[in-house]
C-alpha positions as CSV (number, residue, x, y, z in Angstrom):
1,X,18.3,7.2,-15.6
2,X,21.5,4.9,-14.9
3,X,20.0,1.5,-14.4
4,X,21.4,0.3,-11.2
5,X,24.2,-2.2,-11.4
6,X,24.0,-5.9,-10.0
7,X,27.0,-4.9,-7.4
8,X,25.0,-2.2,-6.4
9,X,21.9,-4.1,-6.1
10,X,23.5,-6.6,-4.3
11,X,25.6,-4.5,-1.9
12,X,22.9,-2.4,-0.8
13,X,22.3,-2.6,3.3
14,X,18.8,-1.2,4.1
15,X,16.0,-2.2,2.5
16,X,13.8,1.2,2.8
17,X,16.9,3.5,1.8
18,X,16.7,1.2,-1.9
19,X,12.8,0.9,-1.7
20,X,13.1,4.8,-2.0
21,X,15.5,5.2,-4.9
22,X,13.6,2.8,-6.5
23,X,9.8,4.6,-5.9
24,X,11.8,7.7,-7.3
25,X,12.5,6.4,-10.6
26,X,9.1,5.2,-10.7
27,X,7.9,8.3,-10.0
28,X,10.5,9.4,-13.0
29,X,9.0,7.0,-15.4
30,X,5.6,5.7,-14.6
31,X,2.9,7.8,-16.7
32,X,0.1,6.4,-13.8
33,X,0.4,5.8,-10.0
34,X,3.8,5.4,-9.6
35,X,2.7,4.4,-5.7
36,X,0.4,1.7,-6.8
37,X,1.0,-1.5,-5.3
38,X,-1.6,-4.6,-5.1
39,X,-2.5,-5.4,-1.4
40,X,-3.1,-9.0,-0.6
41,X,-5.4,-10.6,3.0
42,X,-6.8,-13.6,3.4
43,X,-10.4,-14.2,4.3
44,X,-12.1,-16.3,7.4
45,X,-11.5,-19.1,4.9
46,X,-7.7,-18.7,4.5
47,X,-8.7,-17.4,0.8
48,X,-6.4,-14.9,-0.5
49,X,-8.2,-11.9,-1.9
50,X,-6.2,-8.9,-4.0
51,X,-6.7,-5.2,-5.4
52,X,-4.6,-2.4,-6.3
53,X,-4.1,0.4,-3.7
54,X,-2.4,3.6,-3.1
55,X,0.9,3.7,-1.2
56,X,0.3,6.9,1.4
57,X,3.9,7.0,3.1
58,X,6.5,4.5,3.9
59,X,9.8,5.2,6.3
60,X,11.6,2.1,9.0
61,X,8.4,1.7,10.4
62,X,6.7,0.1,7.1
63,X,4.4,1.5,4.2
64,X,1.2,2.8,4.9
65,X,-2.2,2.9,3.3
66,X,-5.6,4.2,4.2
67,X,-8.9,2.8,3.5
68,X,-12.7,1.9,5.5
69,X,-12.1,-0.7,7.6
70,X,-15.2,-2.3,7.0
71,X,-14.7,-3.0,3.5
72,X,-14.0,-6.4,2.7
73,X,-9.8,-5.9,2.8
74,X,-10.3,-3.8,6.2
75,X,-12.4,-6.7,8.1
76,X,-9.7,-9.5,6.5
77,X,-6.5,-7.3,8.0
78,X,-8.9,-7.6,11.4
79,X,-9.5,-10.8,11.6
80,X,-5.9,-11.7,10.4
81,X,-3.1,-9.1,10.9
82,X,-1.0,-9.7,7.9
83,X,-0.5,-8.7,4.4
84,X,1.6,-8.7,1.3
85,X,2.4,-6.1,-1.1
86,X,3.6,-6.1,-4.7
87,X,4.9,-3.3,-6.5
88,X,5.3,-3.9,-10.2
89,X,7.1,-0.9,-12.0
90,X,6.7,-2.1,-16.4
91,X,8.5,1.0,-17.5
92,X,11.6,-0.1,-15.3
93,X,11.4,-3.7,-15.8
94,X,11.5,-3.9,-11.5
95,X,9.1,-5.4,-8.7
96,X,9.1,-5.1,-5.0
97,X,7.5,-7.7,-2.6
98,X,6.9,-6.8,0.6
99,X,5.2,-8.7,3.9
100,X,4.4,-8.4,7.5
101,X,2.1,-8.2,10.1
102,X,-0.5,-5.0,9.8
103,X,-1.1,-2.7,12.7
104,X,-3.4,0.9,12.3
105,X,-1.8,3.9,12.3
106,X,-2.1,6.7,14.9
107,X,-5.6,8.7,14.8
108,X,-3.2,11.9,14.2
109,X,-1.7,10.2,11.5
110,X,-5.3,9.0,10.0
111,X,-6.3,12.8,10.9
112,X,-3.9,14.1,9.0
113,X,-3.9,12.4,5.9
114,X,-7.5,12.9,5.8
115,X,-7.9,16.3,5.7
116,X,-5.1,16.5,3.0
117,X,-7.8,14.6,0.7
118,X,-9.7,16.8,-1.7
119,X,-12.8,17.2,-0.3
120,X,-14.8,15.6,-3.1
121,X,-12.8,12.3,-1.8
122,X,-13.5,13.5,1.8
123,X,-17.6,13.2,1.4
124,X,-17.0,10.0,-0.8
125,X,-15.6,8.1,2.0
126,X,-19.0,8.9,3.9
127,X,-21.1,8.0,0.8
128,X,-19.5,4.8,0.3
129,X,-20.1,1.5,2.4
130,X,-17.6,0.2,0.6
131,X,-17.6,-3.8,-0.6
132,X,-21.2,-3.5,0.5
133,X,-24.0,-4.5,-2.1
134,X,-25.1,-1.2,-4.0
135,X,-28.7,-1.4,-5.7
136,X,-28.0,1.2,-8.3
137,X,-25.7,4.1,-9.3
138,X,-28.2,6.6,-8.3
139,X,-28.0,5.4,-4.9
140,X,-24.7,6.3,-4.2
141,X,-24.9,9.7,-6.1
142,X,-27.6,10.2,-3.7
143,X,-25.8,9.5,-0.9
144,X,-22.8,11.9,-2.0
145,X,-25.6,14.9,-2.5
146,X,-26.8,13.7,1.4
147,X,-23.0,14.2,2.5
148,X,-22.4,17.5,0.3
149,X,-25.4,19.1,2.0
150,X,-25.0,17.8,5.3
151,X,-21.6,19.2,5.3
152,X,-22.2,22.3,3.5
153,X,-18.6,24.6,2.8
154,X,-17.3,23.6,6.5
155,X,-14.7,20.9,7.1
156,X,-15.2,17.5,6.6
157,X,-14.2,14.8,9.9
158,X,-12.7,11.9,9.2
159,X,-15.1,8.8,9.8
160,X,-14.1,6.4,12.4
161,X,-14.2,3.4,10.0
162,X,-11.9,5.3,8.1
163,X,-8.4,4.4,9.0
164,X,-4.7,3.9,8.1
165,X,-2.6,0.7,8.4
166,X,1.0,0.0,8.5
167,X,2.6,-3.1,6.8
168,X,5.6,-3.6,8.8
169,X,7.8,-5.6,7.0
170,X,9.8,-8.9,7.9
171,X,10.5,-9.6,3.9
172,X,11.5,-7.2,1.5
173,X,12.1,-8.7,-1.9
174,X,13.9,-6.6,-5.3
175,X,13.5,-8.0,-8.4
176,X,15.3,-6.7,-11.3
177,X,14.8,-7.7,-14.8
178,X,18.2,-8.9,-16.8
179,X,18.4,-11.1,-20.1
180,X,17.1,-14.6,-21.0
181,X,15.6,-14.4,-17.3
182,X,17.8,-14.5,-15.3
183,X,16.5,-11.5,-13.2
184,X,18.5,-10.6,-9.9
185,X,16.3,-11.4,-6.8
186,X,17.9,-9.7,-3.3
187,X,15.7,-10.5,-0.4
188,X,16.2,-9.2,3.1
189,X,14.2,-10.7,5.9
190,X,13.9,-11.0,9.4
191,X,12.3,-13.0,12.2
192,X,10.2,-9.9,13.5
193,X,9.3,-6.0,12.7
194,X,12.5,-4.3,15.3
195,X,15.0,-7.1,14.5
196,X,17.9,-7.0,12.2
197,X,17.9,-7.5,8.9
198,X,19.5,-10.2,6.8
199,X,20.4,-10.4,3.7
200,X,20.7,-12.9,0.6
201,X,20.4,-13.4,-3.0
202,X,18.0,-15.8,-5.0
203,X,17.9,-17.7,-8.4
204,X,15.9,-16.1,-10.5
C-alpha cells in the first residue's frame, strides 16, 4: 500500500470520500474487524460509557450501526441523542474520530440489514435482553432453544427493539501517525449535519 502523503492528507475535500480510502486499507490490512470502531453515550448522569461495535454502512448521511435499543447504549442514545466514534486502525498506524447527533434509521433499512444476519444471530437478538442481569449461562442457552423452536425453518422478523442508528457527523477528525510524534491531525467540522464543511489542521 502507498502510505498517503501529508499533501494529500491535507488537501483532501470531503471527509466520507477519505473515510472510505481509509476503511479500505483497513480492510487490506486488519487481520480482525476492520469495521470496528468504539461507540461512546453518556448516561442520565452525564457519565460517558464505551464498547466496541460494528460499523454496518456509512455514505453523506453518517455511519450506521445496529443494536437493541434497550440495552444500556440504546436507552443512553434516547435519552441523549449524540455520540462519538473512534476508529483505531494499529496495522496502519491511523485513527478516525467522529461525532454528531444520533437519529434511527428507516424500518426498511433496519429490515433489511436484519434479514442479511445469519440466522443463528437473528434468534440471538430475541434471546438476549441485552445489558440486562443474566442469572446463569444456561439461561440464555435456554432462551436461544425457546427462539429456535418457536421459529422453526421459517423466517425470522426483526424485533422492534431492534434497531439501526445513524451518527451524523459535525466533526470528522484523521489522525495519521509520523515520527517523534508529531502525527498529522486534519479535522473537518461543521455547525450542523446539512451544512458545509470546514476544514483545518491541528498540532499533533
Amino acid at each position: 500500500m502507498e502510505a498517503l502523503t501529508s499533501g494529500d492528507f491535507a488537501n483532501e475535500t470531503d471527509p466520507f470520500a477519505l473515510f472510505a480510502r481509509w476503511l479500505e486499507d483497513a480492510t487490506a490490512s486488519e487481520p480482525n474487524d476492520p469495521n470496528a470502531m468504539a461507540l461512546a453515550t453518556v448516561d442520565a448522569d452525564g457519565l460517558p460509557d464505551a464498547r466496541m461495535v460494528l460499523l454496518k454502512g456509512f455514505d453523506g448521511q453518517g455511519f450506521v450501526f445496529y443494536t437493541n435499543a434497550e440495552s444500556a447504549k440504546g436507552r443512553e442514545l434516547a435519552a441523549v441523542p449524540k455520540a462519538a466514534l473512534l476508529f483505531h486502525w494499529k496495522s496502519l498506524r491511523r485513527q478516525v474520530r467522529v461525532r454528531g447527533p444520533v437519529e434511527n434509521v428507516t424500518d426498511a433499512e433496519a429490515d433489511a440489514y436484519f434479514a442479511s444476519r445469519p440466522r443463528g444471530s437473528r434468534i440471538g437478538a430475541w434471546a438476549s435482553q441485552q445489558s440486562r442481569p443474566l442469572e446463569s449461562r444456561f439461561a440464555l442457552e435456554k432462551a436461544v432453544a425457546v427462539y429456535t423452536a418457536k421459529f422453526g425453518v421459517g423466517e425470522i422478523p426483526r424485533p422492534d427493539y431492534w434497531r439501526g442508528f445513524r451518527v451524523r457527523p459535525v466533526a470528522i477528525e484523521f489522525w495519521q501517525d509520523r515520527p517523534f510524534r508529531l502525527h498529522d491531525r486534519i479535522r473537518f467540522h461543521r455547525p450542523a449535519p446539512d451544512s458545509a464543511w470546514q476544514r483545518e489542521r491541528l498540532y499533533p
